[in-house]
C-alpha positions as CSV (number, residue, x, y, z in Angstrom):
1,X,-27.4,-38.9,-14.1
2,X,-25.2,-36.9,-11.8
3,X,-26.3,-33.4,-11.2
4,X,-24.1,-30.8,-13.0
5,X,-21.1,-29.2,-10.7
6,X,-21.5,-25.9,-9.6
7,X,-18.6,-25.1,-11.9
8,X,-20.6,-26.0,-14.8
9,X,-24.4,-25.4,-13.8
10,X,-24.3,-21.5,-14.9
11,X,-25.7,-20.7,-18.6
12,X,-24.0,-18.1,-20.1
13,X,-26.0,-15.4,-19.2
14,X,-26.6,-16.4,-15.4
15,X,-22.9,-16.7,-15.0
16,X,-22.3,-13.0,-15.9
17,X,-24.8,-11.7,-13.4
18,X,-23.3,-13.9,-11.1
19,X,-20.1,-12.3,-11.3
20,X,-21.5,-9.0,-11.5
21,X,-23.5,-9.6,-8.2
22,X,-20.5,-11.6,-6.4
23,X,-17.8,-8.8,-7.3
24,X,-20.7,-6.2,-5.6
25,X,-21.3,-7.9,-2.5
26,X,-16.8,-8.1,-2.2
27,X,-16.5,-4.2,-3.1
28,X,-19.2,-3.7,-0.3
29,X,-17.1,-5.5,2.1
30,X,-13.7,-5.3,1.4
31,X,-13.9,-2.1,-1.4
32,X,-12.1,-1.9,-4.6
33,X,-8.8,-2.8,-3.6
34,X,-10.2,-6.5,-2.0
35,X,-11.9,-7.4,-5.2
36,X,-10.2,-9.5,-8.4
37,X,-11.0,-11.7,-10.9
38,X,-9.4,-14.7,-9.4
39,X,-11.1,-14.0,-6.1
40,X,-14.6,-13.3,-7.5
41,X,-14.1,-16.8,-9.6
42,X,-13.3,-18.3,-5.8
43,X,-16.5,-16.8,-4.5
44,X,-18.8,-18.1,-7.2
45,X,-17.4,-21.7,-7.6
46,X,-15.8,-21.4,-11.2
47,X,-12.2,-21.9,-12.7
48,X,-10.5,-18.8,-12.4
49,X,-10.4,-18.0,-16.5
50,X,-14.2,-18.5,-16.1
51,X,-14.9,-15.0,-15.4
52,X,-12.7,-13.9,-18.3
53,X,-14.8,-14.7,-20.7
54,X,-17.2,-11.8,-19.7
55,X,-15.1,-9.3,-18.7
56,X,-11.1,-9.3,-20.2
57,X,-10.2,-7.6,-16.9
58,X,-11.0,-5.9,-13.4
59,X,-11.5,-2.5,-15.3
60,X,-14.3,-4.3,-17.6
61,X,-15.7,-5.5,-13.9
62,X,-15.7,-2.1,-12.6
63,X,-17.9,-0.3,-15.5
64,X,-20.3,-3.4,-15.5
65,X,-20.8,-2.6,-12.3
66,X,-21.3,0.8,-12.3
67,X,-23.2,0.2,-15.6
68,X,-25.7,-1.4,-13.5
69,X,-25.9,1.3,-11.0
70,X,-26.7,3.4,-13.8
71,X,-29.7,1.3,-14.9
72,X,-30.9,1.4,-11.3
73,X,-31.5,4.7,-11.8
74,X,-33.2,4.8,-14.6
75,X,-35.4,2.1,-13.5
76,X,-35.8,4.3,-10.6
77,X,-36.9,7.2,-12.7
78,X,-39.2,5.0,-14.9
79,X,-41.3,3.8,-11.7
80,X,-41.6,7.0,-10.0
81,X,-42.2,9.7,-13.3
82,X,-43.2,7.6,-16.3
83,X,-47.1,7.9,-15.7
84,X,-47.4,10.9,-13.6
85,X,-45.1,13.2,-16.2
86,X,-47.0,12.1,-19.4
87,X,-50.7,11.9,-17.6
88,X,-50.8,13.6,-13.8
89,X,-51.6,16.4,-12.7
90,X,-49.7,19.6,-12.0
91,X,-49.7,18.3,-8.1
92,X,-48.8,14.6,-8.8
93,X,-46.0,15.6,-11.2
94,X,-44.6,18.2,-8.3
95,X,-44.6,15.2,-5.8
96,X,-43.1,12.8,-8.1
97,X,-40.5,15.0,-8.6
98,X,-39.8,15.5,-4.9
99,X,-39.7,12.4,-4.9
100,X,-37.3,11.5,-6.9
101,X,-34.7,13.6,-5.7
102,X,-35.1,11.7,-2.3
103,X,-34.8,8.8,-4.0
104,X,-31.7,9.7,-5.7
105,X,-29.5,10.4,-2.5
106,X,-31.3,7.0,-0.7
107,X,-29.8,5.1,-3.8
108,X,-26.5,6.4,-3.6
109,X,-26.8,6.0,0.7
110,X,-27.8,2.3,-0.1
111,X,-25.2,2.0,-2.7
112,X,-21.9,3.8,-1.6
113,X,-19.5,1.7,-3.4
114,X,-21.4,1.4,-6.4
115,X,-22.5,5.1,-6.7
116,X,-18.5,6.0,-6.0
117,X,-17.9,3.7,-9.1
118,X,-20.5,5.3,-11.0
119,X,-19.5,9.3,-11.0
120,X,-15.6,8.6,-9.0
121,X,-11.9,8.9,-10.6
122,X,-11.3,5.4,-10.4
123,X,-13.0,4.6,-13.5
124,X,-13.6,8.3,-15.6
125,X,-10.5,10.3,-14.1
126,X,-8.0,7.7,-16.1
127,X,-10.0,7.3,-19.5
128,X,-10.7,3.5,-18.8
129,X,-14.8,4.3,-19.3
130,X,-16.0,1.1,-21.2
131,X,-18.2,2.2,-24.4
132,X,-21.1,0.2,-22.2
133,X,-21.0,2.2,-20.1
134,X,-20.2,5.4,-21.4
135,X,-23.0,4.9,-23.5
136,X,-25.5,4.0,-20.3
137,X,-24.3,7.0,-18.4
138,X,-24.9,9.2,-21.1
139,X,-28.6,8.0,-21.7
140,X,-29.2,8.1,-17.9
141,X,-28.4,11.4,-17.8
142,X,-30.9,12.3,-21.5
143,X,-33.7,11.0,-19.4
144,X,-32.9,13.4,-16.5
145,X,-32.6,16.3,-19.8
146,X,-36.3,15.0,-20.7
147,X,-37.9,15.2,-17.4
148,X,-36.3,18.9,-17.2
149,X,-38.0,19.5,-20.2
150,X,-41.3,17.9,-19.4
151,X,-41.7,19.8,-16.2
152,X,-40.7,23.7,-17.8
153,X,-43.7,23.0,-20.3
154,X,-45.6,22.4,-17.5
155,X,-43.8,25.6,-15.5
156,X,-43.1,23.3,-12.7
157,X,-39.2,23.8,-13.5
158,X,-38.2,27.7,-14.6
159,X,-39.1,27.6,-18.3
160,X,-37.1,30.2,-18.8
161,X,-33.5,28.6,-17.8
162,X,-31.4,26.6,-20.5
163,X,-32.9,23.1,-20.7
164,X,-29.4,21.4,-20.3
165,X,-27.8,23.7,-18.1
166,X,-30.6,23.3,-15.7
167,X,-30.4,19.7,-15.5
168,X,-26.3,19.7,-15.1
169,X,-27.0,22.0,-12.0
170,X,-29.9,19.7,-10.9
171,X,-27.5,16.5,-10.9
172,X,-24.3,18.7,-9.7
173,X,-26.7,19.7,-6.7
174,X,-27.3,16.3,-5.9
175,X,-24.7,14.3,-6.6
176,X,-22.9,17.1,-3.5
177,X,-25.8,16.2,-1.5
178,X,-25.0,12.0,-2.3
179,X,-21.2,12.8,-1.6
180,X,-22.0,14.3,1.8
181,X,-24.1,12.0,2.8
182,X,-21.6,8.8,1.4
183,X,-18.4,10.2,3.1
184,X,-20.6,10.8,6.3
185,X,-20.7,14.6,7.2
186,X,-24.6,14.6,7.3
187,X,-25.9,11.2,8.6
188,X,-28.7,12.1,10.5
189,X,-32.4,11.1,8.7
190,X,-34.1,14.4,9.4
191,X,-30.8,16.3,7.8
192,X,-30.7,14.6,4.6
193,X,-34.8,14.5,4.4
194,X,-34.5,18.5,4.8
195,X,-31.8,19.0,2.3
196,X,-34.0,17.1,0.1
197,X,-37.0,19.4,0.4
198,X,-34.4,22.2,0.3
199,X,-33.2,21.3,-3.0
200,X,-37.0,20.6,-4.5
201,X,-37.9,24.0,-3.2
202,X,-35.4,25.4,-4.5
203,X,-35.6,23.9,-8.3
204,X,-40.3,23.7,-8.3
205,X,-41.6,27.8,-8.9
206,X,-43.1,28.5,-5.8
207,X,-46.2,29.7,-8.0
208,X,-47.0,26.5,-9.9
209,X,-50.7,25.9,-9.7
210,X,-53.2,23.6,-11.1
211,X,-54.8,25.2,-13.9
212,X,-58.1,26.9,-13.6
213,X,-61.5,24.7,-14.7
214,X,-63.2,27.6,-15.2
């Protein structure tokens, strides 16, 4: 028996993610404005109504795309805080922290088109947000609420400023930094490796301390 044609190899679900990772890679090279369904269907080796049956247009493609970038993060914030926020100590909670606002501006370094999908006007500035991913983007940013919360019990994080508030200036304080860094005014290492320490130093009390065993 013949093997099966490229056109008709994918199950459903691999097809979709092949799309989603084909219409990245084009938006990396070519941006927004090179990418379209009858392209993408081109680059993966379908019939060019293929890709229509997961997404009903190139809007759909957009917020699946930043919909992923959304669940980077979140994976992102799972590896780094999970543990160390329910279990670590007052040090180990402080680090993990720091480090994940470093890893927050690498992602959205590594990830420039994706990242200017995620948070940028072409998508949310015309009302064309995708329940999927409005839905995403709102729990990505819950889990950034909880870790606020987590670390003002612990009085890593003031425990005395709004919950909410504090987190909206936390992400408004990064996503600058990410923007800076994206459009290229601070590119050097050392620059975006201090601003990150900045920022941490400027959200951790300069007095947390382990608490005594005495």
């Amino acid at each position: 028996m013949p093997p099966a044609s490229k056109k008709t190899a994918y199950h459903h679900g691999d097809l979709r993610e092949s799309l989603l990772s084909a219409a990245s890679r084009i938006i990396r090279e070519t941006g927004i404005e090179g990418l379209s369904l009858r392209k993408l269907a081109e680059q993966v080796g379908v019939s060019r109504t293929a890709p229509y049956h997961h997404f009903k247009d190139k809007n759909a493609l957009l917020c699946a795309i930043a919909e992923g970038g959304f669940l980077q993060i979140q994976s992102h914030i799972a590896t780094l805080l999970a543990d160390d926020l329910h279990t670590g100590s007052i040090t180990n909670k402080t680090q993990a922290y720091r480090s994940y606002i470093r890893g927050y501006i690498d992602f959205a370094a590594e990830n420039p088109e994706v990242y200017d999908l995620m948070f940028g006007r072409t998508i949310w500035k015309h009302a064309q947000v995708t329940e999927e991913l409005r839905k995403t983007a709102y729990d990505t940013f819950q889990r950034d609420l909880q870790i606020v919360k987590a670390l003002q019990k612990d009085k890593i994080l003031p425990p005395e400023e709004d919950s909410l508030r504090f987190a909206q200036v936390v992400w408004g304080t990064l996503h600058g930094i990410a923007r800076l860094v994206i459009d290229g005014v601070y590119a050097d290492t050392s620059h975006i490796e201090e601003m990150c320490e900045c920022a941490a130093n400027l959200f951790i009390q300069s007095d947390t301390q382990e608490p005594s065993t005495l």
